[in-house]
C-alpha positions as a Markdown table, in Angstrom:
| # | Residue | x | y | z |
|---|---|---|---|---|
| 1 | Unk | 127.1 | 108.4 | 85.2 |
| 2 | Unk | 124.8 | 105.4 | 85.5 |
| 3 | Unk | 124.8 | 102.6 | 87.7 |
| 4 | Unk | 126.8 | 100.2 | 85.3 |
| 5 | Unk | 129.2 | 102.5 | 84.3 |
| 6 | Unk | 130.0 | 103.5 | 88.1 |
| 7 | Unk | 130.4 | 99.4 | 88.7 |
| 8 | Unk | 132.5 | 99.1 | 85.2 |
| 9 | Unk | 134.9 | 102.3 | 86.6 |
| 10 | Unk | 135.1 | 100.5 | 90.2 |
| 11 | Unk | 136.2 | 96.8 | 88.8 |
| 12 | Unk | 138.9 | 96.1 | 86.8 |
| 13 | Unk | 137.2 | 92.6 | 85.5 |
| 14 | Unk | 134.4 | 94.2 | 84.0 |
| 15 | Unk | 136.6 | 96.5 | 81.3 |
| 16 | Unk | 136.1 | 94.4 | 79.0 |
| 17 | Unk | 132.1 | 94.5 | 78.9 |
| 18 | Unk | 130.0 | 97.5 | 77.2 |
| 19 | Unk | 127.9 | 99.3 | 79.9 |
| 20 | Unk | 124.9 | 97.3 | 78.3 |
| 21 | Unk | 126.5 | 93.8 | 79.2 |
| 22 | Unk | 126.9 | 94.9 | 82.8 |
| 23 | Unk | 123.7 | 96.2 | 83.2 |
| 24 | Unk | 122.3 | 92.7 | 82.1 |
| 25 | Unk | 124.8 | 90.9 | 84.2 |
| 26 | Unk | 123.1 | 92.9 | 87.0 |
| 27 | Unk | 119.5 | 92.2 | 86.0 |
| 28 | Unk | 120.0 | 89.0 | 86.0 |
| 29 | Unk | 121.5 | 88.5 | 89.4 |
| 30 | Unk | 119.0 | 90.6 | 90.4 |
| 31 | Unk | 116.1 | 88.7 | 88.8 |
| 32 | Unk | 118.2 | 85.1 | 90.4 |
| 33 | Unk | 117.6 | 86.8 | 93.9 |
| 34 | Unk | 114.4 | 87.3 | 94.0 |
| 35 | Unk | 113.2 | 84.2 | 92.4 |
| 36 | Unk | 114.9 | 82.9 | 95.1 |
| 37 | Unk | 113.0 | 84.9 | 97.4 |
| 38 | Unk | 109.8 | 84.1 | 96.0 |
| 39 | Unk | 110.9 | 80.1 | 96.2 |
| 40 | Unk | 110.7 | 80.4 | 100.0 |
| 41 | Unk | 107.6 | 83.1 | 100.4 |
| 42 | Unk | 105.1 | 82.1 | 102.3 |
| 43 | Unk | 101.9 | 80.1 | 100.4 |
| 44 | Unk | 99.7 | 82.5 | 101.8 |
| 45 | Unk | 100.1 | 86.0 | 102.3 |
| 46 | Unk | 99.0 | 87.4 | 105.6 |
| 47 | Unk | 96.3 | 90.0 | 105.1 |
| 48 | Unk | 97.9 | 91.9 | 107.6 |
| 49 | Unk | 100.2 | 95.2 | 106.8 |
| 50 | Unk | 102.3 | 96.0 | 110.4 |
| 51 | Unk | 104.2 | 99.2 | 110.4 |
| 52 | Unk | 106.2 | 100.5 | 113.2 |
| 53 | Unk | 103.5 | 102.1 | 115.2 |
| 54 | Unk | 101.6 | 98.3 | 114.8 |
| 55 | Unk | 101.8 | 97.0 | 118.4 |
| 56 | Unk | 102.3 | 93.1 | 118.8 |
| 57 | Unk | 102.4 | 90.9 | 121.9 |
| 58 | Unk | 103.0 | 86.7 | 122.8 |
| 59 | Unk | 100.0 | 84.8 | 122.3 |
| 60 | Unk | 97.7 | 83.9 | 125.6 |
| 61 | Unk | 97.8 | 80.3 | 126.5 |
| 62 | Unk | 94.1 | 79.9 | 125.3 |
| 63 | Unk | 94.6 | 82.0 | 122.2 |
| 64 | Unk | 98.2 | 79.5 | 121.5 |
| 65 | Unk | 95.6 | 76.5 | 122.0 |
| 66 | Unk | 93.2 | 77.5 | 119.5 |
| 67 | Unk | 96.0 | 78.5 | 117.0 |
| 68 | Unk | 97.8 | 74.9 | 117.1 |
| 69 | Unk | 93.7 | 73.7 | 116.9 |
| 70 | Unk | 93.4 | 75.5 | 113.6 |
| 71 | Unk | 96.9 | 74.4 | 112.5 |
| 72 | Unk | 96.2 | 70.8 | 112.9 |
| 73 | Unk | 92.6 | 71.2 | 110.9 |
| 74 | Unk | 94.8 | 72.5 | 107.8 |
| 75 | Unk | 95.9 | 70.5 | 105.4 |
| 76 | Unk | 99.9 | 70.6 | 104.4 |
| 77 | Unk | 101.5 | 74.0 | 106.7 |
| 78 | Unk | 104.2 | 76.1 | 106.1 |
| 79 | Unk | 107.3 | 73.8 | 108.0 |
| 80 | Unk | 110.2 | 76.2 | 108.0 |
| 81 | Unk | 110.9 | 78.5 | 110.8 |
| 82 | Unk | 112.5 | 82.0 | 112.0 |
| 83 | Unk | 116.1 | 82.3 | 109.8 |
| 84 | Unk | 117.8 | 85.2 | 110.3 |
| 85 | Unk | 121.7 | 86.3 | 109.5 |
| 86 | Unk | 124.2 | 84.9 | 112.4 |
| 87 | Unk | 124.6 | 88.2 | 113.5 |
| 88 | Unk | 121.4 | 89.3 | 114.5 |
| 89 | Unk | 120.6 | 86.2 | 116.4 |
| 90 | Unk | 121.1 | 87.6 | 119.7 |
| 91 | Unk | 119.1 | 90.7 | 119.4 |
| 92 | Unk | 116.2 | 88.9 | 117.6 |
| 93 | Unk | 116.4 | 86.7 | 120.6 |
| 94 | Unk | 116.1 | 89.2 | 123.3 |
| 95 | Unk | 113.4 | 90.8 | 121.8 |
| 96 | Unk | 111.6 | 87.8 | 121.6 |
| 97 | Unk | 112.0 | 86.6 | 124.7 |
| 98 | Unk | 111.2 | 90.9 | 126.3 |
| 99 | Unk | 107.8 | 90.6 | 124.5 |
| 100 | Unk | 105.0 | 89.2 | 127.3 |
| 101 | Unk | 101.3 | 89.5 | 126.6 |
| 102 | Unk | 101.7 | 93.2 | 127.4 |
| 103 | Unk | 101.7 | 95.3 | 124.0 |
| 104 | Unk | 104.7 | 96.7 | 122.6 |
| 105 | Unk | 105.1 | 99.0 | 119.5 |
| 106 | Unk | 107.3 | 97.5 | 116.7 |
| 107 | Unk | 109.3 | 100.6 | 116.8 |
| 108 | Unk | 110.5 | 99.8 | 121.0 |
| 109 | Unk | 112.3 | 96.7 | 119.4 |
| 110 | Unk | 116.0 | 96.8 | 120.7 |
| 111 | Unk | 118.1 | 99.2 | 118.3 |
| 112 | Unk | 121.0 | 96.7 | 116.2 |
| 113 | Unk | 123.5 | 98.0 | 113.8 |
| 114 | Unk | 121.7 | 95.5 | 110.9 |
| 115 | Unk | 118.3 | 96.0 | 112.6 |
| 116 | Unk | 116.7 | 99.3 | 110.6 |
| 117 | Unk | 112.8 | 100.5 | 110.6 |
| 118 | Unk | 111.5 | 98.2 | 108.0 |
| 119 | Unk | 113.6 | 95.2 | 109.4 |
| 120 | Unk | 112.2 | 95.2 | 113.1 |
| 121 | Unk | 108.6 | 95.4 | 110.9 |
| 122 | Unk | 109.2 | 92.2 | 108.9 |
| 123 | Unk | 110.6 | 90.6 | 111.9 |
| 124 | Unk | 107.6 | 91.5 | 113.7 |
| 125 | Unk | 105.6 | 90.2 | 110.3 |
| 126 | Unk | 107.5 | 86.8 | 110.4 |
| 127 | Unk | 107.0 | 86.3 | 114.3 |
| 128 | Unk | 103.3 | 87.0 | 113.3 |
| 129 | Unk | 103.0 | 84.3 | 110.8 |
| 130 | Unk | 105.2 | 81.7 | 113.0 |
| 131 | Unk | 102.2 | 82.3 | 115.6 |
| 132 | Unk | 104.7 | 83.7 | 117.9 |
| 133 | Unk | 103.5 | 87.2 | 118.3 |
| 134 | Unk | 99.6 | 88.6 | 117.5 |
| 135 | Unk | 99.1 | 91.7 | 116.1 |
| 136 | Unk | 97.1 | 94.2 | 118.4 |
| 137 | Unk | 95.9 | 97.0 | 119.6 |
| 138 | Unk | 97.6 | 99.2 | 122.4 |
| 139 | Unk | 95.0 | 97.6 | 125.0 |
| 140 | Unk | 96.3 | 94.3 | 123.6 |
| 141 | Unk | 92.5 | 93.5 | 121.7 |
| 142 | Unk | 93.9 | 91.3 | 119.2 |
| 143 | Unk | 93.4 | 92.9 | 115.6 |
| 144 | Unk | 92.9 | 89.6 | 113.6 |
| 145 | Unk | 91.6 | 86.2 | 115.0 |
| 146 | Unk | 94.9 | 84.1 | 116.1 |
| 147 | Unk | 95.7 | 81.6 | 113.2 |
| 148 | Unk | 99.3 | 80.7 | 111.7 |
| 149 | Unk | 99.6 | 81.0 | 108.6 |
C-alpha cells in the first residue's frame, strides 16, 4: 500500500479523493514547507559540515572581539536569532550555558525526548553561525577563523 492510500484508509475526509489527488495534496504541503524553510535560510551557507564527533566550545573574549569587528565591517547581517520549539527551551539552554571554552563533542549534549543525533548537530550548526560556539578541535584549536555569518 503506498503512502497516500495508507493516509486515504486512515481519514475519513479524504474518501472522496483518488490516491493521485492526495498524493498532490501532500506534495504540495510538502513543497509549502520547505519554501518556507528556504525563506528563513541563512544568506550564506557556512562552509562548515559538524557531525556528532565535531567538538565546539564558547568563543574567547579576544576571539568574540574580533568576530563583532568583522560583523560591523559587513554590510547588511543576518538579524534573527536562536528559535527553537517551546519545549526544548530549557535543555537548549543548559547546554548553552554547560559549554565553557573547554571542548565538548556534539554528541555530550544533554539527551531530550525531541533532542535526536542530527538535532543536537544543527543546534550546534546554528550556535556556530550566531557566533555563540566555534567549531574546534579536541585541544580547542579553532578549525575555521571566528566570523558570524
Amino acid at each position: 500500500m503506498v503512502l497516500a492510500d495508507k493516509m486515504m484508509a486512515s481519514d475519513e475526509r479524504l474518501k472522496d479523493f483518488s490516491g493521485e489527488e492526495v498524493a498532490a495534496m501532500l506534495i504540495q504541503n510538502i513543497n509549502v514547507h520547505n519554501q518556507r524553510q528556504d525563506s528563513v535560510a541563512p544568506p550564506v551557507t557556512t562552509g562548515r559540515c559538524l557531525t556528532e564527533e565535531s567538538y565546539v566550545r564558547r568563543l574567547t573574549e579576544e576571539e568574540k572581539e574580533e568576530a563583532e569587528k568583522k560583523k560591523k565591517e559587513k554590510e547588511g547581517g543576518g538579524g534573527g536569532g536562536l528559535v527553537a520549539r517551546e519545549e526544548l527551551y530549557d535543555v537548549l539552554l543548559r547546554i548553552i550555558g554547560d559549554i565553557t571554552t573547554t571542548p565538548v563533542q556534539i554528541k555530550s549534549f544533554e539527551d531530550a525526548e525531541l533532542l535526536c543525533p542530527f538535532s543536537k548537530v544543527c543546534f550546534g550548526e546554528v550556535c556556530v553561525v550566531l557566533g555563540i560556539l566555534a567549531p574546534c578541535a579536541a585541544d580547542g584549536t579553532l578549525m575555521l577563523s571566528v566570523e558570524t555569518d
